[in-house]
C-alpha positions in Angstrom: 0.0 0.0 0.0 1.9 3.0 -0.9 0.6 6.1 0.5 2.5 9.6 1.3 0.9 9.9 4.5 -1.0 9.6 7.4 -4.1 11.5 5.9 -3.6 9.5 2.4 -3.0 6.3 4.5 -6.5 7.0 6.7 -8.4 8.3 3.1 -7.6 4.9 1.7 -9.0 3.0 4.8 -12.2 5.1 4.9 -12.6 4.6 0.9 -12.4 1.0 1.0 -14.7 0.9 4.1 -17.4 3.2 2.6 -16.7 0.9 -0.8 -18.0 -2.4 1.7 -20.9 -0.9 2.4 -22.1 -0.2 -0.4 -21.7 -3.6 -1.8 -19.2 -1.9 -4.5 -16.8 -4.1 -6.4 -12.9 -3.7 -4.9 -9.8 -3.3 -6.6 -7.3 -6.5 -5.7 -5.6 -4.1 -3.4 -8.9 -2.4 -1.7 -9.8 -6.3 -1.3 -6.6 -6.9 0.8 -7.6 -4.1 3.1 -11.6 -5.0 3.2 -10.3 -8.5 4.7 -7.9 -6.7 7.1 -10.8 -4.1 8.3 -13.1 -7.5 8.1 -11.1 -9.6 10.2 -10.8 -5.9 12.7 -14.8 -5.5 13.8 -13.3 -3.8 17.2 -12.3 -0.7 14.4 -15.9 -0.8 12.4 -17.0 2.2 14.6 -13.9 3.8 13.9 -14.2 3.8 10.4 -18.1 4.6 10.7 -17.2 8.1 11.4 -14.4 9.3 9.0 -14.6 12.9 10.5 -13.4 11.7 14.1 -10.9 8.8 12.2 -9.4 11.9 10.5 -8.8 14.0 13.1 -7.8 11.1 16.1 -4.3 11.0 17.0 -4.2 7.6 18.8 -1.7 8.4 20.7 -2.0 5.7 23.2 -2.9 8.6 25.8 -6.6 7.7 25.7 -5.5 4.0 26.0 -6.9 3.4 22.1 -4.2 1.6 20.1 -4.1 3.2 16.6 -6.3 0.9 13.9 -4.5 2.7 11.1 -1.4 1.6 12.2 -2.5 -1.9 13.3 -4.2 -2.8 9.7 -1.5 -1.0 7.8 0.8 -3.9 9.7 -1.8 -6.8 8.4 -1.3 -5.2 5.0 2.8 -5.2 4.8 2.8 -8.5 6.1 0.3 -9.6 3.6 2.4 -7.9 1.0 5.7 -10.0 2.5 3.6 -13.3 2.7 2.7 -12.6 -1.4 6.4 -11.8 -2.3 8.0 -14.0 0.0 10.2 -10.3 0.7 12.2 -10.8 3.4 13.1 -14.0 2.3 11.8 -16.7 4.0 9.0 -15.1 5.7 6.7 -17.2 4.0 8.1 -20.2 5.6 8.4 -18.7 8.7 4.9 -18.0 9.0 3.5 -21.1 8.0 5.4 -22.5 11.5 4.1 -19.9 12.9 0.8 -20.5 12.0 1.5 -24.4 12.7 2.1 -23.2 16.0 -1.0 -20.9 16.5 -2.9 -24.0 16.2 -3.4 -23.0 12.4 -5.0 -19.6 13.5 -3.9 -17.3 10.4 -5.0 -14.2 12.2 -3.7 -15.3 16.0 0.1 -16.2 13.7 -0.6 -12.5 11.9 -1.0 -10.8 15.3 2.2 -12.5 16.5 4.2 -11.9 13.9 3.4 -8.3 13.7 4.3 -7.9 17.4 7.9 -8.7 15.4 6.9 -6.2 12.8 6.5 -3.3 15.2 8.9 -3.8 16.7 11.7 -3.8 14.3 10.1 -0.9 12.9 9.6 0.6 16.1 13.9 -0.1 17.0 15.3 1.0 13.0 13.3 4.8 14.1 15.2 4.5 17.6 17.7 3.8 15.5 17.7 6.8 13.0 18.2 3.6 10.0 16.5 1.5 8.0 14.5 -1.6 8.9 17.4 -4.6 9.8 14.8 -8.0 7.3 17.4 -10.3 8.7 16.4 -9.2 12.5 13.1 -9.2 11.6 13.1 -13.2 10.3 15.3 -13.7 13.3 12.6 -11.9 15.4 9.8 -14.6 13.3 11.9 -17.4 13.7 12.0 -17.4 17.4 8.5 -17.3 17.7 8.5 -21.2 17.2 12.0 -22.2 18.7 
């Protein structure tokens, strides 16, 4: 999902949500995202009023974790699972999701716990995410 920024990033979630409702047909990317926002009901209200989803900082403050943030994770690992980008992801997921009991979305939420964090650490950072602590991150999940 390539997007310039936050208000782009929100637009394109709000789109795709209005898009459901209406029973309109979906792009194969706006599909990606209506399964992520889907598999998310907790952020259906959030999305229901796009003035307030606009304007919200979830900032953690109000003890709201941020849905943008949390679905745009679903979406870049989707878009690693498709690629295979870091490689072996792929593989690593499927033993994670071997271990989750074959839960795709409990294995999602674990691996982008990993995700977050790397990205999270490469800002603290001031560099680039490290793929090859990420994997390493993935892989430990099941050792």
């Amino acid at each position: 999902m390539f997007v310039d920024d936050r208000n782009d990033s929100r637009e394109f979630f709000l789109r795709v949500w209005r898009r459901m409702q209406a029973g309109e047909p979906l792009e194969p990317l706006e599909r990606i995202i209506a399964d992520v926002i889907a598999a998310h009901p907790e952020y259906h209200a959030v999305l229901a009023r796009p003035d307030e989803a606009r304007a919200a900082e979830f900032d953690g403050r109000d003890g709201r974790s941020n849905p943008f943030l949390h679905m745009g994770l679903h979406i870049a690992l989707v878009e690693q699972l498709q690629t295979d980008r870091p490689p072996g992801i792929r593989a690593a997921y499927q033993a994670v999701m071997a271990a989750a009991g074959n839960d795709a979305h409990a294995a999602e939420h674990r691996m982008l716990d990993c995700l977050a964090h790397e990205l999270w650490q490469a800002g603290q950072d001031g560099r680039g995410p490290d793929a090859e602590a990420y994997l390493a991150q993935v892989r430990r999940l099941v050792s």
